[in-house]
N, C-alpha and C positions, 0 to 999 in steps of 0.2 A: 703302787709300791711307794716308795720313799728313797731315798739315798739311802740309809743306811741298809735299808730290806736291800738295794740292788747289790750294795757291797757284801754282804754278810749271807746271800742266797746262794745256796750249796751248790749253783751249778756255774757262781760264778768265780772261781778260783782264778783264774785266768787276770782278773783283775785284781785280785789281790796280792797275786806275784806282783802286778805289773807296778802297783804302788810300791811294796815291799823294795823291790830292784830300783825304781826310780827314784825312791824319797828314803833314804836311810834314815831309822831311827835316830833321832837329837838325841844330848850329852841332855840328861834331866836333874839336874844339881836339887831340887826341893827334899827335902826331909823332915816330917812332922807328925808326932802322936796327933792318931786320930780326935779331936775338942771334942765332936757332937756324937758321939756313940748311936747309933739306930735304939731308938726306946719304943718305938712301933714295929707289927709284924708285917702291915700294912706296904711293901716298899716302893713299889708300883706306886702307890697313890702319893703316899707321902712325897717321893720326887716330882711327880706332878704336882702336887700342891705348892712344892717351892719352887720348880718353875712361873707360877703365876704370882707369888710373893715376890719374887724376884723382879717380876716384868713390872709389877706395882709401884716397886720401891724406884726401878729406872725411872717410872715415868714421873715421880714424883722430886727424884733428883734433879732432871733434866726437861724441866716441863716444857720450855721454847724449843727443846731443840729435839726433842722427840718425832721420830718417824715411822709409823703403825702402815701395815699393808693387810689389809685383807680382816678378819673378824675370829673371836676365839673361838677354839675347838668347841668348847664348851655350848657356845650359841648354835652349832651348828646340830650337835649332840641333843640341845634338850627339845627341838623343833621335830628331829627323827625320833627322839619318843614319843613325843604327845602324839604324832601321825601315826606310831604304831597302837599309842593308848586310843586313839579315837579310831581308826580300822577294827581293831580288834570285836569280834560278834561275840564276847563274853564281857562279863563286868568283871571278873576277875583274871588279874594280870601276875602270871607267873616271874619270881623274880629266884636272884641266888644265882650261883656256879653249877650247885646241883639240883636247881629247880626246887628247892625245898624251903620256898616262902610263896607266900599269896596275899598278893594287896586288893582292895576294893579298887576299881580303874578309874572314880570320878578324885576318893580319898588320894589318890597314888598323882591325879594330875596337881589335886590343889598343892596339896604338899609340894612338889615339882615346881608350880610357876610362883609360889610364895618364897624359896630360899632362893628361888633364882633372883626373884627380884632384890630382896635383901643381898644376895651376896651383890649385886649390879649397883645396889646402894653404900652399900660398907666400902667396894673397890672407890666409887667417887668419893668417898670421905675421905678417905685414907690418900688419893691422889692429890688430894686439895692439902689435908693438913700434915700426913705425915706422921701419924698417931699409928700404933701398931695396936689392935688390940685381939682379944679368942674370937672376939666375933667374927672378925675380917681372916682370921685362921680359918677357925673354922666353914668360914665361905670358901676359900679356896680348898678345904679337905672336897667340897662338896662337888667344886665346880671341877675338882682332879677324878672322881667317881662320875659325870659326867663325859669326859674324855673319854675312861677305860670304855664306857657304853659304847661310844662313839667308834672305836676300833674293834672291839668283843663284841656286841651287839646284845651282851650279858646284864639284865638288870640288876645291879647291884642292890641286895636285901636288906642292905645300911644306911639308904640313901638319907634314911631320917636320924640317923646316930655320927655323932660325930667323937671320935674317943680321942678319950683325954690325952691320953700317950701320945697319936698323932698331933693334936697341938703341941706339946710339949716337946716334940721333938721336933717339929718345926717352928719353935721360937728360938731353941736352943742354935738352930744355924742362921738364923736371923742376927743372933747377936754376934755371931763369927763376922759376921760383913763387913770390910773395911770401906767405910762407904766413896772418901775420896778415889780408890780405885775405881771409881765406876760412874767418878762425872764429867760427864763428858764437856768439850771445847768449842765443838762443831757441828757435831750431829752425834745423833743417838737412835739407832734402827734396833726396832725389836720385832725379834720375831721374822726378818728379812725373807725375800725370796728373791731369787734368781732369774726371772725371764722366762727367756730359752731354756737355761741350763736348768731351770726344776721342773718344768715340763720334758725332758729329754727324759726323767728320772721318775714322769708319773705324778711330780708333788714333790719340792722341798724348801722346809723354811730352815733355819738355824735359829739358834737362841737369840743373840746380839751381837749390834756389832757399837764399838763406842769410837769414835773418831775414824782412825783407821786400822785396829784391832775389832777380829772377829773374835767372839768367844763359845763356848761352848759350855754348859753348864752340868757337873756330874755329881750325881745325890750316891759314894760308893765309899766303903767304906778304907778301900786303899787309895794310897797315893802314889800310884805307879802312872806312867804312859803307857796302859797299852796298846798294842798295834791298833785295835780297833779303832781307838780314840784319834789318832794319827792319822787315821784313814777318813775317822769322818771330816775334821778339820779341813785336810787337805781336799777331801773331795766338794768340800763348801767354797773353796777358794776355788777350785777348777771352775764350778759351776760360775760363779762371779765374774769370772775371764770370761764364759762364755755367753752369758744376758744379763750382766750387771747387776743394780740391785733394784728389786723393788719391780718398777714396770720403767724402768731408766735402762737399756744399756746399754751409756755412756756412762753412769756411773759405776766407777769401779773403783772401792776406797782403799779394799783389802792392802794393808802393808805388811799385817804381824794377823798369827794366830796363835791362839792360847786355849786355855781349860781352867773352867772356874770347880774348884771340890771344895764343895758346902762342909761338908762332913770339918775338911781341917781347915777352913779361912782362909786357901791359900790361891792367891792367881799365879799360874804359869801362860809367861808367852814367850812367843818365839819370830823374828823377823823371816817371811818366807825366805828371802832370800839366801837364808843359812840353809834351807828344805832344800834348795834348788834354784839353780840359775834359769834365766828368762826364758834361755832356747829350751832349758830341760818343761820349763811347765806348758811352753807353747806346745812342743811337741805332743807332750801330754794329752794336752784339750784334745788336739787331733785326732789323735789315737781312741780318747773317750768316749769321743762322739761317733765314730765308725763303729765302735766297740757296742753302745750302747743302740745304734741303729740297727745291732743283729738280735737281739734278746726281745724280749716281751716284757715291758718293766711292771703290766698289770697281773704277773702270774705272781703267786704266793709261793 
C-alpha cells in the first residue's frame, strides 16, 4: 500500500474521522484563476511527469544541499519490464489498456533501454546547466509511462509517442514556478521517506521537503484544500514524528506543511502548530500506530 491507499481504503473510515475530529480544516485565504489549463487528456501521466520536472529543477536549484533516498520509480519499473520482456516464450509482447497493440519483444526492449538512457542523460544536462528544453519533457513524459507500468503493470502502447500537448502543458506549469520559493537554506530532501513510520504504511515517500517545510505537490485543476489533501500532509508529518526522515530518526525537520498546485503557481503552507498542539499530534502517533498494527496495509 502506501499512505494515501491506507487513508483513502474503504474500510478505513475509522481513520478518517479520527483526522477529521483531530485536525480541523485551516482558514485557506488562496484565490487564483486557474494559469495552466490541462491541454493534455493524458492526466495521470502528465502529473507524473511534472513530478519529475519538478524533482530536476530542485535538484538543480539546490545542488549542495540536496538529499536523495532510495532510486526512481522509473528505474525500478523499466528493470520489471525487460524481466517480463525477456521471460516471455513469445516474441511478441502485448501492450495497450485494451490489449490491442503488439510490439516485436527484442524492437520493444531496444526502444526501452535507448529513451531510458537518453532521458538518464537529458536529466544530467539539465541538473548541470539548468536549460529546460522538449527533449528533457519529453523524457520525463516517458519516464511518467514508466511509473504508470510500474503500478498497472499495463504496457503502455505509446511508449514511443510522446504528444505534443503533453509537452505543452507541461512547459506551461514549468513557467508558473516561482523559483525562489523553493531554494532552499539548509537542506533540501526529495522524495523523503520516513523510517518506521513508512514501513508501518507498506511504503511512503512524500514529494519534498525544503528547510523545514514539507510539501506536497498537486497537478488539479482547482484550488481548493481538500480533506484529502490535508490528510495526506498531516499523515506525512505523523509518519516523520514516528522514524524521521530518510534512514535518520533523529531527524525530524518538519515545522510547516504546505501544497504546491502547478496548475495556479501558487504555494500554500501552513505552521503545524496551527493543525494542532504537541500533546494533540503525540497522541495522534499513538493512536496511528495501534490503529495501523490492526489492518493489513498490503491488502488493495
Amino acid at each position: 500500500m502506501s499512505l494515501t491507499s491506507v487513508i483513502k481504503h474503504k474500510n478505513h473510515q475509522e481513520l478518517r474521522d479520527k483526522l477529521k475530529t483531530e485536525f480541523l480544516r485551516p482558514n485557506f485565504p488562496l484565490k487564483s484563476e486557474i494559469k495552466a489549463p490541462p491541454l493534455s487528456s493524458s492526466v495521470t501521466t502528465v502529473g507524473t511527469a511534472f513530478d519529475y520536472l519538478m524533482r530536476f529543477l530542485l535538484e538543480y536549484l539546490n545542488k549542495s544541499l540536496v538529499q536523495l533516498d532510495g532510486i526512481w520509480v522509473a528505474d525500478m519499473a523499466i528493470e520489471k519490464l525487460k524481466l517480463r520482456i525477456q521471460s516471455s516464450e513469445s516474441n511478441e509482447i502485448i501492450a495497450g489498456f485494451h490489449r490491442d497493440m503488439v510490439y516485436d519483444a527484442r524492437d520493444l526492449t531496444n526502444s526501452l533501454e535507448s529513451q531510458y538512457a537518453k532521458a538518464k542523460s537529458n536529466y544530467e544536462k539539465y541538473v548541470s546547466d539548468g536549460i529546460l528544453t522538449d527533449e528533457l519533457i519529453s523524457s520525463t513524459v516517458f519516464l511518467a509511462k514508466l511509473d504508470n507500468y510500474f503500478r498497472s503493470s499495463v504496457i503502455d502502447s505509446s511508449f514511443y509517442l510522446h504528444a505534443q500537448e503533453d509537452i505543452d502543458d507541461l512547459k506551461a506549469m514549468v513557467a508558473l514556478i516561482d523559483q525562489s520559493k523553493f531554494e532552499a537554506k539548509h537542506h533540501c530532501y526529495l522524495n523523503p521517506t520516513f523510517g518506521k513510520g513508512s514501513t508501518l504504511v507498506g511504503g511512503a515517500d512524500a514529494d519534498l521537503i525544503i528547510d523545514h517545510t514539507l510539501i506536497d505537490i498537486k497537478v488539479t485543476r482547482y484550488l481548493k484544500l481538500e480533506r484529502d489533501y490535508l490528510n495526506q500532509i498531516l499523515g506525512y508529518y505523523v509518519l516523520s514524528l514516528i522514524g524521521g526522515v530518510n534512514n535518520n530518526p533523529a531527524v525530524k525537520p518538519v515545522e510547516r506543511v504546505g501544497i504546491y498546485f502547478a496548475r495556479h503557481g501558487e504555494l500554500w503552507t501552513i505552521p503545524v502548530d496551527e493543525l494542532g498542539d504537541r500533546n494533540q499530534f503525540e497522541s495522534f502517533k499513538d493512536w496511528f500506530i495501534d490503529y495501523v498494527s490492526t489492518i493489513d496495509v498490503n491488502v488493495k
